[in-house]
C-alpha positions as CSV (number, residue, x, y, z in Angstrom):
1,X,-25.9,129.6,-122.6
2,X,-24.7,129.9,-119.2
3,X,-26.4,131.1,-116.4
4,X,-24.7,134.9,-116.2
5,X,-24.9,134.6,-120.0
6,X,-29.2,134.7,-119.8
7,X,-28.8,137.7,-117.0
8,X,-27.0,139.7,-119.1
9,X,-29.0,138.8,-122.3
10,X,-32.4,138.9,-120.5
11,X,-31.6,142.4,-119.5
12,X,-30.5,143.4,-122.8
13,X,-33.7,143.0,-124.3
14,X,-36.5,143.7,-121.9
15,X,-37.6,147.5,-122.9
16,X,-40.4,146.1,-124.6
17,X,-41.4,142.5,-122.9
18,X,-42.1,143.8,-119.8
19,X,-45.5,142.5,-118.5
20,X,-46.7,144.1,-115.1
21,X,-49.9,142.8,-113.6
22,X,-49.9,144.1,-110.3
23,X,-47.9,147.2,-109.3
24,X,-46.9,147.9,-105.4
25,X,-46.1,145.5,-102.1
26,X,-48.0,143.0,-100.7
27,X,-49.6,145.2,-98.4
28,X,-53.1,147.0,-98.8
29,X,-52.7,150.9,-97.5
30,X,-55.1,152.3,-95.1
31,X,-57.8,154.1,-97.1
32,X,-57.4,151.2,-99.8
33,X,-58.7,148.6,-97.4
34,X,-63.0,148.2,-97.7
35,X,-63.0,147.8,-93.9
36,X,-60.6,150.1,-92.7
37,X,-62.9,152.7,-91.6
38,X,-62.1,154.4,-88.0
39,X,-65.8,153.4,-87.3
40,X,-64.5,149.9,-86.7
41,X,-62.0,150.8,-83.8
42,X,-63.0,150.2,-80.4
43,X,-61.7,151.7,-77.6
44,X,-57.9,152.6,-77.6
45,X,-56.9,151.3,-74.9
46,X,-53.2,152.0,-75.5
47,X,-51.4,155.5,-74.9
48,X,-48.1,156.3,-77.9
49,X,-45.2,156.5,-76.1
50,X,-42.7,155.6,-78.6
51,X,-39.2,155.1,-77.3
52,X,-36.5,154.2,-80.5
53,X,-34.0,152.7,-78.2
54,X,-36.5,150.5,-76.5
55,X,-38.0,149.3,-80.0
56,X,-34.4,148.8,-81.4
57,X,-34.2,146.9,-78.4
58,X,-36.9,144.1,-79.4
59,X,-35.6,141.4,-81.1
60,X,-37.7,137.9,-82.0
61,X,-35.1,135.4,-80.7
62,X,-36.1,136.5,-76.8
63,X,-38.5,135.3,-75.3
64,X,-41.8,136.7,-74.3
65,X,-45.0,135.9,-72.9
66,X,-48.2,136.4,-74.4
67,X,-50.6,138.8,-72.7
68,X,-52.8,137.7,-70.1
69,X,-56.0,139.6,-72.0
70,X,-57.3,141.5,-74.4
71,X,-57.2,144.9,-74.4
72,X,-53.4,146.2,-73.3
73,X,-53.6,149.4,-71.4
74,X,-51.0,151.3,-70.2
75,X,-47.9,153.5,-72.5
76,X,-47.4,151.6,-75.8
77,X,-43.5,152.5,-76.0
78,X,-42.3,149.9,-79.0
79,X,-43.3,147.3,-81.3
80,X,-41.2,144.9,-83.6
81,X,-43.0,142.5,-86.2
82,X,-41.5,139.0,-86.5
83,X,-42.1,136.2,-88.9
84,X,-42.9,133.1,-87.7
85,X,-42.4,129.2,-88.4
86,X,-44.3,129.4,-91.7
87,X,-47.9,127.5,-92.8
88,X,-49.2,129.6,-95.3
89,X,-46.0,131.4,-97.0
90,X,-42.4,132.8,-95.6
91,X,-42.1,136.6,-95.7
92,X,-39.3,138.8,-94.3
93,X,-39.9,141.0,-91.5
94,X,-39.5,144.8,-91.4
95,X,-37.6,147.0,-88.7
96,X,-39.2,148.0,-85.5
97,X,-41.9,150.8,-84.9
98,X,-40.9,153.4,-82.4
99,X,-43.6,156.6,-83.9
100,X,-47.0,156.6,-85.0
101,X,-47.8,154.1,-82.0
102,X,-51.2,155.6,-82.3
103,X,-52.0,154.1,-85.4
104,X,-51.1,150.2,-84.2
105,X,-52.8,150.8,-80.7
106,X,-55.7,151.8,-83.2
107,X,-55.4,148.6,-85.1
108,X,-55.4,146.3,-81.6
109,X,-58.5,147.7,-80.7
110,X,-60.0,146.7,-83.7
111,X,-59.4,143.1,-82.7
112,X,-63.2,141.5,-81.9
113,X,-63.6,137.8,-80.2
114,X,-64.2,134.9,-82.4
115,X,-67.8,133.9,-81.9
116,X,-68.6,130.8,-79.0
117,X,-69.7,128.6,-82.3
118,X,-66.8,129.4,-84.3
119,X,-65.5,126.7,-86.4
120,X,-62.5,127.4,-87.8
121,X,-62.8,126.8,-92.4
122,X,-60.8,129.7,-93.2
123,X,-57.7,131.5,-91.9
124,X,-58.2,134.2,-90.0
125,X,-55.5,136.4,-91.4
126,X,-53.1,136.5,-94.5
127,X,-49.6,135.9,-92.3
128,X,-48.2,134.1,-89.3
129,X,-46.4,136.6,-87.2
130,X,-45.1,137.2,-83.6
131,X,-46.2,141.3,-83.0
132,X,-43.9,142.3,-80.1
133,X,-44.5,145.0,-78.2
134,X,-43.2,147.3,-74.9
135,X,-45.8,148.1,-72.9
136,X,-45.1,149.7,-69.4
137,X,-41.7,148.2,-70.0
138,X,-43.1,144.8,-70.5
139,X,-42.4,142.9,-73.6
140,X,-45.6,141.1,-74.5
141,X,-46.1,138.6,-77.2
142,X,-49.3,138.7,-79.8
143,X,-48.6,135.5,-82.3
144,X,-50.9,134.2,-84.6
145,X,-51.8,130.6,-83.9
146,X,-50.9,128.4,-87.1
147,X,-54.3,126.1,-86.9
148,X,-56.2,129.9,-88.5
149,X,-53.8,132.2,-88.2
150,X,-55.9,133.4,-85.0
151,X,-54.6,135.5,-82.2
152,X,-55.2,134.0,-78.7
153,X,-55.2,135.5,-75.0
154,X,-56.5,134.9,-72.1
155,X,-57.9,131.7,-73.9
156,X,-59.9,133.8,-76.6
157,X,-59.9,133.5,-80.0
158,X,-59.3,136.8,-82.5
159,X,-60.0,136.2,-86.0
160,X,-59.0,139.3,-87.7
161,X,-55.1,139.3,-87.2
162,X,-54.7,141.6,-90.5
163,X,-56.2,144.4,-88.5
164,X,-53.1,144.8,-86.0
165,X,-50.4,143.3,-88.8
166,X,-51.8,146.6,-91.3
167,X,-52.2,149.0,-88.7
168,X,-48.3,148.3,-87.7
169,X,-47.5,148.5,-92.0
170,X,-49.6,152.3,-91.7
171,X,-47.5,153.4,-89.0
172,X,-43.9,152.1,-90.2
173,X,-44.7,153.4,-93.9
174,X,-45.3,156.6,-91.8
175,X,-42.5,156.3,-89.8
176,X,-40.2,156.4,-93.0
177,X,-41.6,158.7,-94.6
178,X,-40.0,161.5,-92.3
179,X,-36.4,159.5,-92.3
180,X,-33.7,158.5,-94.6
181,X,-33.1,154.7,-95.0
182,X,-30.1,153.3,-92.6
183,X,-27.0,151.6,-94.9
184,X,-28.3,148.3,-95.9
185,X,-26.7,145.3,-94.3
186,X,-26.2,142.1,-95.0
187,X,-28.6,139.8,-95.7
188,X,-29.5,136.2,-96.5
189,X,-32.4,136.5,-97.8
190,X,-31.5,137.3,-101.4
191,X,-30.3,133.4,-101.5
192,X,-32.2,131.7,-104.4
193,X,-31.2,128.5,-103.7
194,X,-32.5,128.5,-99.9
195,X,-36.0,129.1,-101.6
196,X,-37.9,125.6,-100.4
197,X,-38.7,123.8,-103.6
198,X,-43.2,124.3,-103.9
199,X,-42.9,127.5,-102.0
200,X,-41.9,131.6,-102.9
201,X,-38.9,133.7,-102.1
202,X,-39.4,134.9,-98.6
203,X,-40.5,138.4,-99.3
204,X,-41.3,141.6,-97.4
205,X,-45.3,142.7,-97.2
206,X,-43.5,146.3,-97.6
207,X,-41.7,147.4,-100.8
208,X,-42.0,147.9,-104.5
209,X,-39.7,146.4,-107.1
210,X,-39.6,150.1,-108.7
211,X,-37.5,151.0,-106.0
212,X,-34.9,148.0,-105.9
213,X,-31.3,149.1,-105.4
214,X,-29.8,145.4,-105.4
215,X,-31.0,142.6,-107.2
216,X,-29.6,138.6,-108.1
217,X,-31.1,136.8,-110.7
218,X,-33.0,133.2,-109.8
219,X,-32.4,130.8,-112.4
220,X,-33.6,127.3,-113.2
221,X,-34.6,125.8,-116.4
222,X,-38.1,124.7,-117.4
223,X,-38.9,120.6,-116.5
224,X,-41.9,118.3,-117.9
225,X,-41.2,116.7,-114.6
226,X,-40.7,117.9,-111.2
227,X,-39.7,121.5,-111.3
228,X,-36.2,122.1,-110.6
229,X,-35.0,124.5,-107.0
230,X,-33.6,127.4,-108.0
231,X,-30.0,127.8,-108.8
232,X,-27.4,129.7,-106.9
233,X,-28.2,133.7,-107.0
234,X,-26.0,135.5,-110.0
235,X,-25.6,139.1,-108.6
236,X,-27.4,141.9,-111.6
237,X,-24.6,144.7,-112.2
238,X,-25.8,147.9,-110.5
239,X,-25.9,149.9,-113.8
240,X,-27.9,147.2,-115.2
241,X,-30.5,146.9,-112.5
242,X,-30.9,150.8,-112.9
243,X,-31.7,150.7,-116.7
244,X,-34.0,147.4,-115.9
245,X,-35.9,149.6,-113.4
246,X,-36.0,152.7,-115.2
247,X,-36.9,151.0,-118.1
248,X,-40.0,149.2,-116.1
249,X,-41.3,152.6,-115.1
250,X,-41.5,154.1,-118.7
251,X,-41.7,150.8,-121.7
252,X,-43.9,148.4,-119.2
253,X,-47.9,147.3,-120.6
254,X,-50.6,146.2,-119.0
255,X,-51.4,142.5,-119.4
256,X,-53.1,139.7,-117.6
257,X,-49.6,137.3,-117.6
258,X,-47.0,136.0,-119.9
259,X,-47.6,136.0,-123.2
260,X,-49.0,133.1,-124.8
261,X,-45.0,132.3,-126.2
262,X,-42.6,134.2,-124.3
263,X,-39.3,132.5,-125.0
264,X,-40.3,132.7,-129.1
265,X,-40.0,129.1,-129.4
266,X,-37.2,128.4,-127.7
267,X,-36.6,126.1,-124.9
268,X,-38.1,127.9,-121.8
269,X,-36.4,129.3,-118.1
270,X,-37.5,131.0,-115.2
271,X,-35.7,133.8,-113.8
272,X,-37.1,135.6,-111.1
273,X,-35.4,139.2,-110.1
274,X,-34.9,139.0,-106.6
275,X,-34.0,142.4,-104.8
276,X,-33.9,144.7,-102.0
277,X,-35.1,148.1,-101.8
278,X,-33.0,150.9,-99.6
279,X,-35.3,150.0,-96.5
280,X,-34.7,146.6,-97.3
281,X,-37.5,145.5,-98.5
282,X,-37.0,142.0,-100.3
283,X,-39.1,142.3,-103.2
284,X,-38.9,139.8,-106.7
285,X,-39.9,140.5,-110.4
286,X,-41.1,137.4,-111.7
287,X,-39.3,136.4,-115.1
288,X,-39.6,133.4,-118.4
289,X,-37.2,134.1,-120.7
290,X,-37.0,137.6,-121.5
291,X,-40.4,138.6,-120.3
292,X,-41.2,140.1,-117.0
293,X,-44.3,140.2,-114.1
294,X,-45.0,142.7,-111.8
295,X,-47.4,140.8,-109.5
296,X,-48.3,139.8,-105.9
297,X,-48.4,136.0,-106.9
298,X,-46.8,133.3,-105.4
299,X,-43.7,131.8,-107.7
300,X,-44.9,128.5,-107.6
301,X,-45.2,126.3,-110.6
302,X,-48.7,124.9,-110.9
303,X,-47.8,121.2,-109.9
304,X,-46.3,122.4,-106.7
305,X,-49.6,124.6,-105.4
């Protein structure tokens, strides 16, 4: 069968081999977290003075310098979140942050020096990013370091990264919630084949696959050997994505994985669903055969982890 041939049948029969684990993005909401209480934040230091022009004016190819010290002070007026040279996984960044401000300059003051006897055995955070923000109409650069995933300034160490890279999540999930998505561009990111063999789709820590509104199919058959890259993206008809994600919110069962025999004895495939939602969140449905994962997990085949 050819590839377009397992789309289309794949689709055809899912309403009942649909096998969610894990429902949602790979993001934690505030109120979800355990240590996201407000007790944790230190002085905000930063005042919200979000400007949309000046935050659509960020962009991570310029350069900027990284502050000086910890804590910024002054008007907070912008703040776009890039992705970095990977170490831990690739991900796809979100737009900027022009409102809630409040709500990252909360999350930077939650940021506490490492210890003077730190040794560094875990990472320090769950991504490698480049938070850029306007303050006093200064772009300033917080990256994480790729040795722990560590924020440095001034020549100090900050171990919790996540509490600036959530708090910027909070406020852009609020920040859409009072808008209506832009037109989607573009976008290269729904490319199965630039997927680096060992590693996952490059997806967004926003977004739910319930809400895709484009999707390609990822194919490549099953090896005893090496596992195979994926082959070149097979675009999913519009009417049929809608019936696959209708058909997730209403037939899908709770399960701990694949089942024990999901291609029924036949010779097995992956086909990861790989789509965008209308914010353009890339998100992926992870696929053998004819059954289907909801789940947070990398799509890495054992022998590559």
């Amino acid at each position: 069968m050819t590839r377009r041939g397992y789309v289309v049948g794949a689709l055809a029969v899912l309403v009942l081999l649909i096998v969610p684990l894990a429902l949602g993005s790979l993001h934690t909401p505030a109120g979800t977290r355990p240590d996201s209480s407000v007790a944790r934040t230190g002085r905000i230091t930063l005042v919200a003075a979000g400007d949309k022009r000046t935050a659509e004016g960020i962009t991570c190819a310029s350069k900027a310098a990284p502050p000086t010290s910890l804590p910024l002070t002054g008007s907070l007026q912008g703040a776009r979140l890039c992705a970095a040279t990977p170490r831990y996984r690739r991900w796809t960044a979100p737009e900027p942050l022009f409102d809630h401000l409040d709500v990252l300059a909360a999350g930077l003051a939650r940021l506490e020096p490492a210890p003077k006897d730190y040794i560094c055995f875990q990472s320090g955070g769950s991504f490698h990013y480049d938070l850029r923000l306007v303050v006093d109409g200064q772009e300033v650069s917080l990256r994480t370091q790729p040795s722990c995933l560590e924020l440095t300034a001034g020549g100090v160490d900050y171990l919790d990264s996540d509490e600036p890279f959530d708090a910027f999540l909070d406020a852009l999930t609020a920040q859409r919630a009072e808008r209506q998505p832009p037109p989607l561009r573009p976008t290269k990111a729904l490319d199965c084949a630039a997927t680096p063999r060992g590693q996952d789709h490059a997806l967004s820590p926003l977004g739910d696959p319930l809400e895709m509104v484009e999707a390609v199919s990822c194919w490549r058959p099953d090896s005893t050997g090496e596992t195979p890259p994926w082959r070149e993206a097979v675009a999913v008809p519009t009417r049929a994505l809608a019936t696959f994600v209708a058909e997730m919110r209403t037939h899908a069962r709770r399960d701990v994985g694949f089942d024990h025999d999901p291609c029924a004895g036949r010779e097995w495939f992956g086909q990861d669903l790989l789509g965008r939602t209308a914010w353009g969140d890339v998100v992926v449905v992870r696929g053998v055969c004819e059954s289907y994962l909801l789940s947070d997990v990398d799509s890495v085949a054992p022998e590559d982890q």
